[in-house]
C-alpha positions, 0 to 999 in steps of 0.5 A, a space after each residue: 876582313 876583305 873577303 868578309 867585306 866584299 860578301 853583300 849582306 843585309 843588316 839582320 844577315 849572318 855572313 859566313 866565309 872560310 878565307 882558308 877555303 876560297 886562297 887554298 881554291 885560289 892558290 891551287 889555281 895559281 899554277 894554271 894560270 897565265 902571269 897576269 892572272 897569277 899575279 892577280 891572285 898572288 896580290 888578293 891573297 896576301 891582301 893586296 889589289 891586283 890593279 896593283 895597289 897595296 903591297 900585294 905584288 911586291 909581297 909575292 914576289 918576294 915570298 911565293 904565297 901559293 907555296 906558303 899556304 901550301 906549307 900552311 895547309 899541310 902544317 895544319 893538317 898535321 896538327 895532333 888532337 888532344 880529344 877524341 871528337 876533334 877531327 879535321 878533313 880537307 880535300 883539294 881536288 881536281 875534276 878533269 873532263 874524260 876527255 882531257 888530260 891535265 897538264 903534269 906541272 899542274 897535277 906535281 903542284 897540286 900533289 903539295 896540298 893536303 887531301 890532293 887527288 885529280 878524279 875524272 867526270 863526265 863534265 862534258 858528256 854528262 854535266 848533271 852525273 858529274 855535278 851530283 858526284 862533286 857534290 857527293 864528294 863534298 858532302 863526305 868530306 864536309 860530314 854533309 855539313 854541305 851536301 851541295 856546293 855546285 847547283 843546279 846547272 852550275 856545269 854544262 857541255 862547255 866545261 872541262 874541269 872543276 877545282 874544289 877545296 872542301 874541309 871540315 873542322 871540328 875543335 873542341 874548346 880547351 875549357 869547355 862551357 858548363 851547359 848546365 850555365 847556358 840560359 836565355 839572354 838578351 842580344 841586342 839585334 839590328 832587328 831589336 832585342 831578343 832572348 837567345 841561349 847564351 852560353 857562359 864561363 869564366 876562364 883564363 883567356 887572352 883579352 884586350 880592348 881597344 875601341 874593340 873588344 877581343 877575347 881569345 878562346 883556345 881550341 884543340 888541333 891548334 886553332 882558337 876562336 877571336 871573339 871581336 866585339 865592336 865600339 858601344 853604340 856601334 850595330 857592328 854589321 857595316 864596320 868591320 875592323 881593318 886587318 892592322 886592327 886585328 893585328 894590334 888587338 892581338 899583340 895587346 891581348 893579355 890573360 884576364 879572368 874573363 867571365 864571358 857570355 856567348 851565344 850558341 850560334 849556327 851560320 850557314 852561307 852559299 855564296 857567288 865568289 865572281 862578284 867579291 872576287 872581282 872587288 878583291 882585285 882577281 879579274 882576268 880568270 873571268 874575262 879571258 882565257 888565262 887558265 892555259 896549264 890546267 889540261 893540255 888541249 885547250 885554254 880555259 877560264 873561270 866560268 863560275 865560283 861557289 862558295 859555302 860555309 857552315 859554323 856551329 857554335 855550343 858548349 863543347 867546341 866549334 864545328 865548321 864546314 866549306 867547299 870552294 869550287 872554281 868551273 873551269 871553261 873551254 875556249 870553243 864554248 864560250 858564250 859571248 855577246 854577239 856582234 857584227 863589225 864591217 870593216 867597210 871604211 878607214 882603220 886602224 891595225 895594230 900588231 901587239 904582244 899579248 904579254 908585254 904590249 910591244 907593238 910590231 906594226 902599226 898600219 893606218 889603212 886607208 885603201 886596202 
């Protein structure tokens, strides 16, 4: 819910986001990343503010959220499929530049997710060639579903490597919709209302009403779709419900005979991860050279974080596809605004530690 809230939208947009996606990118970095970082990322995955606000921090201290979803991924990935056409793929990459060499906690962390693999570019010497190889790799895992989650001059010279998360699901619905029961129907748009093929069933689901309306849908590999319907006389693009709502409606879910109409759709989104990110708290891999443990010759930050997603809705089940990518920055390269400081009159200069704020010395200079 807070990754969809913080994602800009317009009132007749579609938004589709995989949170499953963008906290495997983030937890994969979470080992490479210096402890004021990491913490920053621990609390936005557990849903918490990394400025410390919410029960974010506390949470993952007392649980390691990046090895829970580590085990989470891999328990998923593990899920047998009932149908012959359901199929899900996930990779979890690390591009490295030729010319540097990833740090091996990093790559033994990164050996725990599901699809891992560390595979070198020409970030450096050939941005464009590495570029169109990330891309082709995304493209095949995602059934090219997403055939491009970095554009064009998204890397350059400066970079030294690329995480990537991709994954493609398809799950079949246990009780498929009859197609021959598909017709036009009125949806009730912010735009206005107009006539879009509407699927139709009645099933055995889980069902509760609560302000909203939910109706759990089951699928194969062990996933269902929560169709989540907001108050009446609410347009239900600006309100989202909160996580303790969702949480509620699913404990209140009880089987009903649901006769249930719903739109075939298609959604597809890329989006700029810096701006939603920074709302969920994770600000230091963008603005300081927090990304140490990736490869072993130099610091790194986060330059850029791109994000897509694909979800189609029909009578035979869901198909859906993403890719995270987090480009990450050489310290040498980094551009910066520029400034000119004289240091020409009565100063301050204080010795600190980085990491605990300790100051060894503090000098009010008045005559050098």
């Amino acid at each position: 819910m807070a990754l969809l809230d913080a994602v800009p939208v317009t009132a007749a947009e579609n938004v589709v986001v995989s949170p499953w996606s963008v906290s495997s990118a983030l937890a994969v970095l979470a080992p490479g990343s210096d402890p004021a970082a990491r913490a920053e990322l621990e609390a936005a995955l557990v849903g918490g503010s990394g400025d410390g606000e919410g029960s974010g921090g506390g949470d993952a201290r007392e649980v390691d959220i990046v090895e829970a979803l580590a085990a989470d991924s891999a328990t998923i990935a593990g899920e047998r499929a009932w149908s012959e056409d359901s199929l899900l793929t996930m990779a979890n990459t690390l591009w490295v530049d030729e010319s540097r060499t990833p740090v091996p906690a990093f790559t033994a962390a990164l050996d725990r997710w599901p699809g891992a693999a560390v595979r070198r570019a020409p970030i450096a010497a050939d941005p464009g060639e590495a570029r169109r190889a990330i891309n082709a790799d995304v493209a095949a895992t995602t059934r090219d579903l997403i055939p491009e989650i970095l554009p064009d001059g998204a890397l350059t010279p400066d970079d030294r490597a690329v995480i990537v998360n991709a994954l493609y699901l398809f799950a079949a619905w246990l009780e498929p919709f009859p197609a021959s029961r598909t017709e036009e129907a009125p949806f009730h748009a912010p735009g206005g209302t107009r006539a879009v093929p509407t699927m139709r069933a009645a099933h055995e689901l889980a069902y509760a009403r609560a302000g909203w309306e939910y109706v759990g849908l089951p699928l194969d590999l062990g996933f269902h779709a929560e169709a989540l319907l907001p108050p009446a006389r609410s347009d239900g693009v600006d309100a989202l419900p909160d996580a303790a709502t969702v949480v509620a409606l699913r404990r209140r879910a009880r089987p009903h005979r649901v006769d249930l109409h719903l739109p075939r759709l298609r959604a597809e989104r890329a989006t700029l991860l810096d701006g939603p990110l920074d709302d969920l708290g994770v600000h230091r891999i963008f603005s300081t050279l927090s990304v140490p443990g990736v490869v072993v010759e130099e610091r790194l930050w986060i330059a850029g974080a791109y994000h897509a997603a694909v979800l189609r809705v029909d009578e035979t089940g869901i198909e859906g596809a993403a890719a995270t990518a987090l480009v990450a920055r050489g310290v040498a390269y980094r551009q910066l605004p520029e400034v000119e400081v004289r240091v020409d009159r009565p100063f301050l200069l204080l010795v600190t530690h980085q990491r605990t704020g300790a100051v060894a010395f503090a000098v009010r200079v008045r005559q050098p």
